[in-house]
C-alpha positions in Angstrom: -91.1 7.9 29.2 -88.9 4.8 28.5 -86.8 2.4 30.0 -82.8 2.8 29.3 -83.6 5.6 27.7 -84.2 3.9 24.3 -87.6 2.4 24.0 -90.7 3.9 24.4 -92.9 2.2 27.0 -95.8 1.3 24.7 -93.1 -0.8 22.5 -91.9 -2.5 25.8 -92.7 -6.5 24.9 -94.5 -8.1 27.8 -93.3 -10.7 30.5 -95.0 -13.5 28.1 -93.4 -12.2 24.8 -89.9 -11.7 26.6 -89.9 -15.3 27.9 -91.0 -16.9 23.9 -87.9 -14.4 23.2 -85.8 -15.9 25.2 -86.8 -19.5 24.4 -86.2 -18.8 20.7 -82.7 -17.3 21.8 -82.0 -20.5 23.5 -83.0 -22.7 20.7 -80.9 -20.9 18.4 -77.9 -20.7 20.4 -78.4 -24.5 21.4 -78.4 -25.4 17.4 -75.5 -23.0 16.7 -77.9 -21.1 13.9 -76.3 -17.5 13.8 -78.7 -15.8 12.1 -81.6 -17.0 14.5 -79.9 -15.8 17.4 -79.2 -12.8 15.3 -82.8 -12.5 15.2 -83.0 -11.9 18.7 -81.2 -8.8 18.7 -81.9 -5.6 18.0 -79.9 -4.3 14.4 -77.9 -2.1 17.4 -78.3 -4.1 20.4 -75.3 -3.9 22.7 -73.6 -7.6 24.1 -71.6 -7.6 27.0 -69.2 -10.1 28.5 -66.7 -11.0 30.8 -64.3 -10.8 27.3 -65.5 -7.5 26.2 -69.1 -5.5 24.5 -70.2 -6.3 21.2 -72.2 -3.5 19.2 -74.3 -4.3 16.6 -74.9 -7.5 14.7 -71.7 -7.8 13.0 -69.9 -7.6 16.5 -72.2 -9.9 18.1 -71.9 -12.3 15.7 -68.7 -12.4 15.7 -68.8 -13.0 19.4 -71.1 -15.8 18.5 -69.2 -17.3 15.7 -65.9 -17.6 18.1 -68.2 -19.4 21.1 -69.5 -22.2 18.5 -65.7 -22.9 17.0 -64.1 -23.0 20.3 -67.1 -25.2 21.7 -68.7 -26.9 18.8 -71.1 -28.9 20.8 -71.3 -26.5 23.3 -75.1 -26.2 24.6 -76.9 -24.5 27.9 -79.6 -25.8 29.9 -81.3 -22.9 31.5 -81.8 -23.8 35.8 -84.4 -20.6 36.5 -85.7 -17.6 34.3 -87.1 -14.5 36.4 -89.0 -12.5 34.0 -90.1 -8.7 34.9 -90.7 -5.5 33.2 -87.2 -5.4 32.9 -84.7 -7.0 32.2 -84.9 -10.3 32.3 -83.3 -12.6 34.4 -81.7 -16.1 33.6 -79.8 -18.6 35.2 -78.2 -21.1 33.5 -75.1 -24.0 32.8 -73.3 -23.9 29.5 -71.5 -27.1 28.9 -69.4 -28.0 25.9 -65.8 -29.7 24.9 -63.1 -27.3 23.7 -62.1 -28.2 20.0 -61.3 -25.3 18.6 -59.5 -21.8 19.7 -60.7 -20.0 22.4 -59.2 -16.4 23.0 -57.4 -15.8 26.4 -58.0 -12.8 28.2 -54.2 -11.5 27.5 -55.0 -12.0 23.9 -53.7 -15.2 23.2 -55.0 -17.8 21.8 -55.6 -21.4 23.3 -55.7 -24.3 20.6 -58.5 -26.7 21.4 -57.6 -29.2 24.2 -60.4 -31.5 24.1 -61.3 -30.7 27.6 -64.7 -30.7 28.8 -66.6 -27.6 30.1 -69.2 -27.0 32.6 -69.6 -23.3 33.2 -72.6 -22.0 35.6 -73.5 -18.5 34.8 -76.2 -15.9 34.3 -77.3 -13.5 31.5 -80.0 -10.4 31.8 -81.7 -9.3 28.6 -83.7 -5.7 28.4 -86.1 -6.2 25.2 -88.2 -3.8 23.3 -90.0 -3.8 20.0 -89.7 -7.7 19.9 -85.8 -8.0 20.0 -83.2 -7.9 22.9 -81.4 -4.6 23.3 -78.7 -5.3 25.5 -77.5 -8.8 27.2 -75.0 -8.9 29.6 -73.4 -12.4 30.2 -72.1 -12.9 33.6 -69.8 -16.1 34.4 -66.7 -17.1 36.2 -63.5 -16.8 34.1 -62.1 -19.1 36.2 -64.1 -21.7 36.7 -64.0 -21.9 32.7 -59.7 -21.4 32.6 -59.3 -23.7 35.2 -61.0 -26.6 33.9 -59.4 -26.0 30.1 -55.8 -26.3 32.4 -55.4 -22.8 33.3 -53.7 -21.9 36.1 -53.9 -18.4 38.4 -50.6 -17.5 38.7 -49.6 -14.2 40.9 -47.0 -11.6 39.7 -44.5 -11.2 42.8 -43.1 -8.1 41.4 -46.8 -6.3 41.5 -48.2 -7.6 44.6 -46.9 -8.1 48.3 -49.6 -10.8 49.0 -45.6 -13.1 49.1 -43.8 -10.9 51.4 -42.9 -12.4 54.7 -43.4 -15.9 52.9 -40.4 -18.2 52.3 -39.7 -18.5 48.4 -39.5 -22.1 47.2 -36.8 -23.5 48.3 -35.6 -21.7 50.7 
């Protein structure tokens, strides 16, 4: 039997080895060091985010490497970790001033602004032989856009959500 299908249940790391995981995770991430939080995950782990999956080390480092230029002081303070057979749960506040580029979800590019960030969010990790298999990174686009001077802005010609509305200046 396993769990995802990918790891036998024997190899399955138990709730105290998945929280020092997770610690060392958070202490790497906190001191920018790649290759510990490289560490944490398995050679073919699987990171997923609001901005897209990252397969394998060489994708999720690059994943990582474009967080720390973007946010070069950037650091998370976990609030609450719920650990379980799997996965485990954590919630937590990433906060951080934008220095460097940050890719938009169109594609673009935004330079650093020098805005502060405070971005609430949560992340579950499935482990297995000692290393995270997959960690999915939940937060609010939004929330981070808005407060690095991002606007939502609604396409008229795709939506009716304006219709029977007055256009500015009329």
């Amino acid at each position: 039997m396993s769990i995802a299908g990918r790891v036998p249940i024997e190899k399955v790391m138990t709730m105290g080895d998945a929280h020092a995981l997770k610690d060392k995770l958070l202490e790497a991430f906190n001191t920018h060091d790649l290759d510990r939080v490289l560490q944490c995950h398995s050679r073919d782990g699987v990171l997923v985010t609001p901005s897209g999956t990252a397969e394998g080390h060489d994708q999720i480092a690059s994943f990582y490497e474009e967080v720390f230029k973007g946010f070069p002081d950037l650091s998370m303070t976990v609030w609450h970790t719920v650990f379980c057979a799997d996965p485990a749960v954590t919630e937590w506040m990433l906060t951080g001033t934008h220095n460097g580029p940050v890719m938009l979800p169109g594609g673009g590019v935004l330079d650093g602004t020098g805005r502060p960030v405070a971005v609430r969010g949560t992340s579950t990790c499935s482990v297995g032989n000692d290393k995270i298999i997959t960690h999915r990174i939940y937060y609010d686009q939004l929330e981070l856009y808005s407060q690095l001077g991002g606007e939502l802005v609604f396409d008229d010609r795709s939506s009716s959500a304006g219709e029977g509305r007055p256009s500015p200046g009329d």
